[in-house]
C-alpha positions as MATLAB code, in Angstrom:
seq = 'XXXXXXXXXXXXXXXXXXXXXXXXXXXXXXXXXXXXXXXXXXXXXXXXXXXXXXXXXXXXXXXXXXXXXXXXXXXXXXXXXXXXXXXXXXXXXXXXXXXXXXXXXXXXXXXXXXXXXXXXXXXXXXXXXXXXXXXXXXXXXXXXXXXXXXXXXXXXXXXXXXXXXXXXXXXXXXXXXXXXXXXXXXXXXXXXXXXXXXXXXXXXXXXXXXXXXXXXXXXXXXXXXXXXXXXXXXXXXXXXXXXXXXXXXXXXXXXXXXXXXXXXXXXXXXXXXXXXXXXXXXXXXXXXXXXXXXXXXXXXXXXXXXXXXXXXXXXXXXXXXXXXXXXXXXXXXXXXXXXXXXXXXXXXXXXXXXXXXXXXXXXXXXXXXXXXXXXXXXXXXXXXXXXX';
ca = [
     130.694   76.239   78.248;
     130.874   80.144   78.391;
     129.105   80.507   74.784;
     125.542   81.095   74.091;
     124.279   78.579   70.624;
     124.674   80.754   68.022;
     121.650   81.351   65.250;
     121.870   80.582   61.719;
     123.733   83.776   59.949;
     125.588   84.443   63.597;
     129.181   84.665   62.567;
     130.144   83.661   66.041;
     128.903   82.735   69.582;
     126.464   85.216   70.615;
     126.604   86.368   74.304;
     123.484   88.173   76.156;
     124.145   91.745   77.384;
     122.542   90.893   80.799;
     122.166   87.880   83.085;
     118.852   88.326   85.274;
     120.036   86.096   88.750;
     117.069   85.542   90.601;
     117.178   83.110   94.295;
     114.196   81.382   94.971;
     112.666   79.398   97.549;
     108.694   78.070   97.683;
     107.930   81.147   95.398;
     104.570   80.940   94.967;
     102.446   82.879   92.800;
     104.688   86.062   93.457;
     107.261   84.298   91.694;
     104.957   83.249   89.199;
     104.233   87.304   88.516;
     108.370   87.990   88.447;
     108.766   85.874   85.775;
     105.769   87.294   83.694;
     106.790   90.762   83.963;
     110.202   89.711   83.133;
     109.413   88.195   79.833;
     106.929   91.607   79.258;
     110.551   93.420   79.552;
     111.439   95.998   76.128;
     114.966   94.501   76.725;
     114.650   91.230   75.733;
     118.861   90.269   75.165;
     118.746   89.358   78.992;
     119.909   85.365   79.919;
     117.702   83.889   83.137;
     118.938   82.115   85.735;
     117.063   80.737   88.811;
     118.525   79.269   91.611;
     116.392   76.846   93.718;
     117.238   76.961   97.067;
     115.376   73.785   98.098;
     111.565   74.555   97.135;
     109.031   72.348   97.596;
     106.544   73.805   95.462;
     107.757   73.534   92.078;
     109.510   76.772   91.905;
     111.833   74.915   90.097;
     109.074   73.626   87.310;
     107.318   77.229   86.831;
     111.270   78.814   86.104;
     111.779   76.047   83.416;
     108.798   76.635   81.712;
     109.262   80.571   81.764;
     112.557   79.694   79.991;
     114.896   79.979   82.891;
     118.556   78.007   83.067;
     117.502   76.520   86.993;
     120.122   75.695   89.239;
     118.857   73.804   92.061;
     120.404   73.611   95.634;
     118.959   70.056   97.205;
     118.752   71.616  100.671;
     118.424   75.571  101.500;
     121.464   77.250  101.432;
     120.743   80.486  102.002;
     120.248   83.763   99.238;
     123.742   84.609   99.390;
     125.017   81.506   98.513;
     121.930   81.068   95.804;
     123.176   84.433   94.131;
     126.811   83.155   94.477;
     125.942   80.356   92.003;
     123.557   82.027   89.976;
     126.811   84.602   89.034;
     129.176   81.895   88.412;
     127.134   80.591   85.823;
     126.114   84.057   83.617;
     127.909   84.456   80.533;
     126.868   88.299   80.595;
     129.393   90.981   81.876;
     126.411   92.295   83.624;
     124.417   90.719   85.944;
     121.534   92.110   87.415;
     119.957   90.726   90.454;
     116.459   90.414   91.303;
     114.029   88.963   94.168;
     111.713   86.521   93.397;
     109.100   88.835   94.688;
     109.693   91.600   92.551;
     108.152   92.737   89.329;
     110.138   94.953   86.897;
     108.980   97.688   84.535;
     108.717   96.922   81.433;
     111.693   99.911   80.662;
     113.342   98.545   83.761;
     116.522   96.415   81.904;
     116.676   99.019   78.973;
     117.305  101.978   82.462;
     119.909  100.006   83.779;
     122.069   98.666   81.145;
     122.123  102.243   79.332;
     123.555  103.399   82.732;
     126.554  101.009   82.325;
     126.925  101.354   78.615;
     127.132  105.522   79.221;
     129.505  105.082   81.935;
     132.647  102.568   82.081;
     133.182  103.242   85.333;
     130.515  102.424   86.897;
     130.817   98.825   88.888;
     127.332   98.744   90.352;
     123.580  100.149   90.167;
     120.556   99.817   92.320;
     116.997  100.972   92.025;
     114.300  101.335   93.849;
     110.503  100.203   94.580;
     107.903  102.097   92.915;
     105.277  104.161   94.667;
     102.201  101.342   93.957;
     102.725   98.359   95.915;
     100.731   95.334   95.137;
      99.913   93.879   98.290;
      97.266   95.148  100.223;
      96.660   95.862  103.862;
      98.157   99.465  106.238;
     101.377   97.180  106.972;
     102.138   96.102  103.706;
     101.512   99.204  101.923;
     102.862  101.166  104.421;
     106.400   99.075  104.485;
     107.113   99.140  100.657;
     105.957  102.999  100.458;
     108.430  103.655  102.728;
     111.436  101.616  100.978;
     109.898  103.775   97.730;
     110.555  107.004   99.905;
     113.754  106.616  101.004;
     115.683  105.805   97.697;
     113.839  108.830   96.234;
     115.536  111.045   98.685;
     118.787  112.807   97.912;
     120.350  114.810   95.219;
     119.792  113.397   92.190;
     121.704  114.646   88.736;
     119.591  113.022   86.072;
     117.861  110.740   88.102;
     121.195  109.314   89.788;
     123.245  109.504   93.284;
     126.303  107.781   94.547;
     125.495  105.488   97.138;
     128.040  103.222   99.025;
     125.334  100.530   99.441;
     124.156   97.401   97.111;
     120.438   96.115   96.953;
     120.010   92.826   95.421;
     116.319   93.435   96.086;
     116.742   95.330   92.164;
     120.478   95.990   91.575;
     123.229   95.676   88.651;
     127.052   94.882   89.260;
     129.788   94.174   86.700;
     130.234   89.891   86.845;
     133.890   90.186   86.907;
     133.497   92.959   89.928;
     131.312   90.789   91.555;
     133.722   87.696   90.974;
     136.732   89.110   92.076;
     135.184   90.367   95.085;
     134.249   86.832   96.046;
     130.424   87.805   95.745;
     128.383   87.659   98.957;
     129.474   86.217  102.083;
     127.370   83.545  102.785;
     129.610   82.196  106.089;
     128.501   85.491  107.531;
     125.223   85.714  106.229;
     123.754   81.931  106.085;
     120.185   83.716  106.308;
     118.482   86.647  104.797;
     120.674   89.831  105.955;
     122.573   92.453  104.711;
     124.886   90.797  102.714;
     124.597   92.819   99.535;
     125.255   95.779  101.593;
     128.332   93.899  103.234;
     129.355   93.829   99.614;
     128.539   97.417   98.815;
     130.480   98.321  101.636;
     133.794   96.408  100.107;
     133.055   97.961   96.867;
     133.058  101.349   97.807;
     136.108  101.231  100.035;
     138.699   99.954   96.992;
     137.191  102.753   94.981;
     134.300  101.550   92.908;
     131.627  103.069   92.460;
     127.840  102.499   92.945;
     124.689  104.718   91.927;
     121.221  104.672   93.070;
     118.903  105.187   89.968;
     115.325  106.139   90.847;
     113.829  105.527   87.697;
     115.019  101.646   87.737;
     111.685  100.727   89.234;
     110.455   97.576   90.237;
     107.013   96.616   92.081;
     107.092   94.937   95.375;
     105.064   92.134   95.634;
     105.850   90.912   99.385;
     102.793   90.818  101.935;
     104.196   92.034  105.366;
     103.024   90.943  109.014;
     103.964   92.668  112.299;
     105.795   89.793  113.481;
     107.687   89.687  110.375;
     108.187   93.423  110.204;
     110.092   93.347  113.557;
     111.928   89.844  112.896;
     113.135   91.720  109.627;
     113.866   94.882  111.513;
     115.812   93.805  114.293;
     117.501   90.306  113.020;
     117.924   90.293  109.456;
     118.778   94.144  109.423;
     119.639   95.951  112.082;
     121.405   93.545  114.554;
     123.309   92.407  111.387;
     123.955   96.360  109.990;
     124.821   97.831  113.170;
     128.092   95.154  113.680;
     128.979   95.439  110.131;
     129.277   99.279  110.937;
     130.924   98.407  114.318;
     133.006   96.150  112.251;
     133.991   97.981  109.609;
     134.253  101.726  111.546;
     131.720  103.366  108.955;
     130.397  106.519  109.740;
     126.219  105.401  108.477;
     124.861  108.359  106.925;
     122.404  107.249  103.862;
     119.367  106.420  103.174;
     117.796  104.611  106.775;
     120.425  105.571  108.633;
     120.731  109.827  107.991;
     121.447  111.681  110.747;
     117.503  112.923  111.261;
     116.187  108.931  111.227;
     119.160  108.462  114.087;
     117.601  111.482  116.358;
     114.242  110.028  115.377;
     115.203  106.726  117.422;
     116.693  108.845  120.474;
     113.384  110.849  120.340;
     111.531  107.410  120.029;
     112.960  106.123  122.921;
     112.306  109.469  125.006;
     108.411  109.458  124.390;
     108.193  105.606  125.682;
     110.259  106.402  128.913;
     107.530  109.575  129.399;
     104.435  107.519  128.428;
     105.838  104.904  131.039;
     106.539  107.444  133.571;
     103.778  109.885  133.231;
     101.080  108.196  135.287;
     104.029  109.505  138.213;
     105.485  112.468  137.085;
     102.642  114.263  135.069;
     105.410  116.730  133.632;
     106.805  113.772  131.594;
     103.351  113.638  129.609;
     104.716  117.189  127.935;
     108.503  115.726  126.815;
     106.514  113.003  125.584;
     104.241  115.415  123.405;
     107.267  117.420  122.297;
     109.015  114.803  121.614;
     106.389  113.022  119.251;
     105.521  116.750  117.391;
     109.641  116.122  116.944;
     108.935  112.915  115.126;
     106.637  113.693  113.333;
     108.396  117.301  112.112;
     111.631  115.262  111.167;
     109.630  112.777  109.066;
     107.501  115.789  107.460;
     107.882  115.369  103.661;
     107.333  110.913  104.239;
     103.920  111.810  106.191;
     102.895  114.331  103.349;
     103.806  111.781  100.895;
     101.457  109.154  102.679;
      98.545  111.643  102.307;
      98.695  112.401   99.011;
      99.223  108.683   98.159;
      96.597  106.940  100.736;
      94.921  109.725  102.180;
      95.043  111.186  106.165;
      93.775  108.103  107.296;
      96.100  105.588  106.217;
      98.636  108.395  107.159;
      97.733  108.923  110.658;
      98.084  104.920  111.616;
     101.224  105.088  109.962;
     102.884  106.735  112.059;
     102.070  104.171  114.856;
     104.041  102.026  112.682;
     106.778  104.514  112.172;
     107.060  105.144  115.609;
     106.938  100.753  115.706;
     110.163  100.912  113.357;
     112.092  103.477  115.263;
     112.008  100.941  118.578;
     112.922   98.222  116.281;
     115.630  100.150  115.298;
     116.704  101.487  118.854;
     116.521   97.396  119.989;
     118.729   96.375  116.774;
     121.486   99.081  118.118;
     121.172   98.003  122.384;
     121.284   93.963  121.264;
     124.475   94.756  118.663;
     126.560   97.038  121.226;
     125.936   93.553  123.489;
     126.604   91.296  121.239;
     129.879   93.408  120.182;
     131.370   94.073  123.240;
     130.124   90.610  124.672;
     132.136   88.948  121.631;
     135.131   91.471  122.377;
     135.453   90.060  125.856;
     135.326   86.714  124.298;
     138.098   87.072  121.673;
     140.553   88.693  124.208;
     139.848   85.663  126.990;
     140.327   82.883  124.097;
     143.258   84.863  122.567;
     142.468   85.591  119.308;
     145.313   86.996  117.065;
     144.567   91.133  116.990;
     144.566   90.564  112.710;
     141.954   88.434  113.263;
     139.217   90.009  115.175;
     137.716   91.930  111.825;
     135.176   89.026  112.297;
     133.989   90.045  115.739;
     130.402   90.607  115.591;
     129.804   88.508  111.993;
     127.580   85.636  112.906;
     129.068   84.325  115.935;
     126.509   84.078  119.302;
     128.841   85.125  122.610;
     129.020   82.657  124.951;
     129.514   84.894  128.466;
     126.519   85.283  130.710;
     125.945   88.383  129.963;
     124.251   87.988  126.988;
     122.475   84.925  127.853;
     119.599   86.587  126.919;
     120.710   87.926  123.357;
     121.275   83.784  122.259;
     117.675   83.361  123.931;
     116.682   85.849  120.899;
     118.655   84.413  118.051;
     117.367   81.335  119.090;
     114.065   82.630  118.683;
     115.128   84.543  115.005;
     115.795   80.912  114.120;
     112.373   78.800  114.922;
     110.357   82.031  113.245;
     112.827   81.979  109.962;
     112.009   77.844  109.871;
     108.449   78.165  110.310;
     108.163   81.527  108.149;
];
């Protein structure tokens, strides 16, 4: 079962160098574009498995016919289960994991696996969007510039950095890492989360290591909303992130999370309360001035990279939706500290063993009154992730 059909002259089994993983679910004609740009690759000893987490579009279909090995879940189970399955059943001690709405370079596969065959030691490698997003529109372009941004920032020795976070958005991990790490989590993470950076997090902390490589580029393909910006932002990211780091006790200080995005959020949070309050106290209209020149100072070299890219224009409403992000981000950390210390409360009245409460905060809703109002939300997530 673990052999790949051998040609003519091969004197044994041949096995691909890479398996390309990729969930799927009502793909469309994004997917459609993945798989093209895939077979366009220079590398072309990759395997391809899709896993078809319940489409009713013929996701399934279009994957066979791009040569694909399809796996197909009858009902949705989620993209952490999906990538789960996909792993089990690569043959390659490499598997590198890929959205369905992402397009990779055709140099893309040939980056990454001469990473791993350069360095033994490394378990895991993720990349980053490139700086020419296909979907049109301010929030669209403006969303996947600024994923391009961040994983271009940091010290970089020939084009890589450690991180201590995965991506399965574009990212390579050693199968047998992957496997005896039990993969992602998908009894925490039954929706689209954070569990690849769950995983990186478990990686990092018995001592493997992961690099970010910012010339393993992919193209985004994904066309963003407002509603689905803030869904994303607060309930499939940073509700989810800030208990893992509750959690888990890490000290957050990479790529989103860096200690001048953190102020950014205090400062956010500052020029609502004086907008709010200045029609009262017409001193608050200057802390709300300083405070957005503060902004806009920390987030300098992203704004300058928006002009040059799209021009003052396209700049200038950006930072409406930078300044949108921020709140999203300040909500994601008021809603987790509830949920955390709702759920604390919870596991101390129902006696829950002390070596058991590492799972306070995973994916459980608190039932005290108190946060009545957080399950109102999470009720909400859950209609908008059915009907989106």
């Amino acid at each position: 079962m673990d052999d790949v059909p051998a040609g003519p002259a091969s004197p044994r089994p041949r096995r691909p160098s890479l398996s390309v993983v990729i969930p799927v679910r009502n793909g469309g004609r994004d997917f459609e574009h993945c798989l093209r740009r895939l077979r366009d690759s220079l590398d072309s000893d990759f395997e391809l498995i899709v896993v078809d987490d319940g489409s009713v579009d013929g996701s399934a279909a279009v994957a066979r016919q791009a040569g694909a090995i399809v796996i197909r879940n009858s009902s949705p189970q989620g993209p952490a289960a999906a990538r789960n399955r996909g792993a089990q059943a690569a043959l390659a001690p490499l598997i590198f994991f890929l959205d369905a709405d992402v397009a990779v370079h055709p140099q893309t596969l040939s980056l990454a696996l001469a990473r791993f065959k350069a360095d033994p030691g490394l378990s895991a490698l993720i990349g980053s969007y490139d700086d020419a997003p296909a979907a049109p529109g301010l929030v669209s372009q403006y969303r996947n510039l600024l994923h391009h941004f961040v994983h271009q920032q940091g010290q970089f020795h020939d084009n890589n950095r450690p991180a201590h976070t995965y991506w399965t958005g574009c990212g390579v991990i050693r199968r047998d890492v992957f496997l005896e790490f039990g993969g992602f989590d998908p009894r925490l993470y039954p929706r689209p989360a954070i569990e690849d950076i769950e995983l990186g997090y478990r990686l990092t902390r018995a001592g493997h290591r992961i690099v970010l490589a910012r010339d393993v580029l992919a193209t985004h393909l994904k066309r963003w909303t407002l509603p689905e910006v803030v869904r994303t932002d607060i309930f499939r990211r940073g509700v989810p992130w800030m208990l893992l780091i509750k959690r888990t006790g890490t000290i957050e200080t990479d790529l989103n999370v860096k200690a001048g995005q953190k102020a950014c959020v205090a400062l956010t949070g500052l020029t609502i309360c004086g907008t709010l309050t200045a029609p009262f106290f017409p001193w608050a209209a200057l802390g709300t001035g300083f405070a957005l020149m503060a902004i806009i100072a920390l987030n300098r070299d992203f704004f300058l990279f928006l002009s040059r890219k799209k021009g003052l224009a396209f700049t200038s409403l950006a930072v409406a939706l930078q300044l949108l992000y921020y709140c999203c981000c300040g909500a994601s950390v008021l809603i987790a500290l509830v949920l955390w210390q709702a759920q604390r409360l919870e596991a101390r009245s129902t006696s829950v063993p002390r070596h058991q409460r590492a799972d306070i905060g995973a994916n459980v809703m608190p039932r005290p009154a108190i946060v009545r109002w957080a399950r109102r939300l999470s009720t909400w997530r859950s209609r908008t992730d059915k009907s989106a």
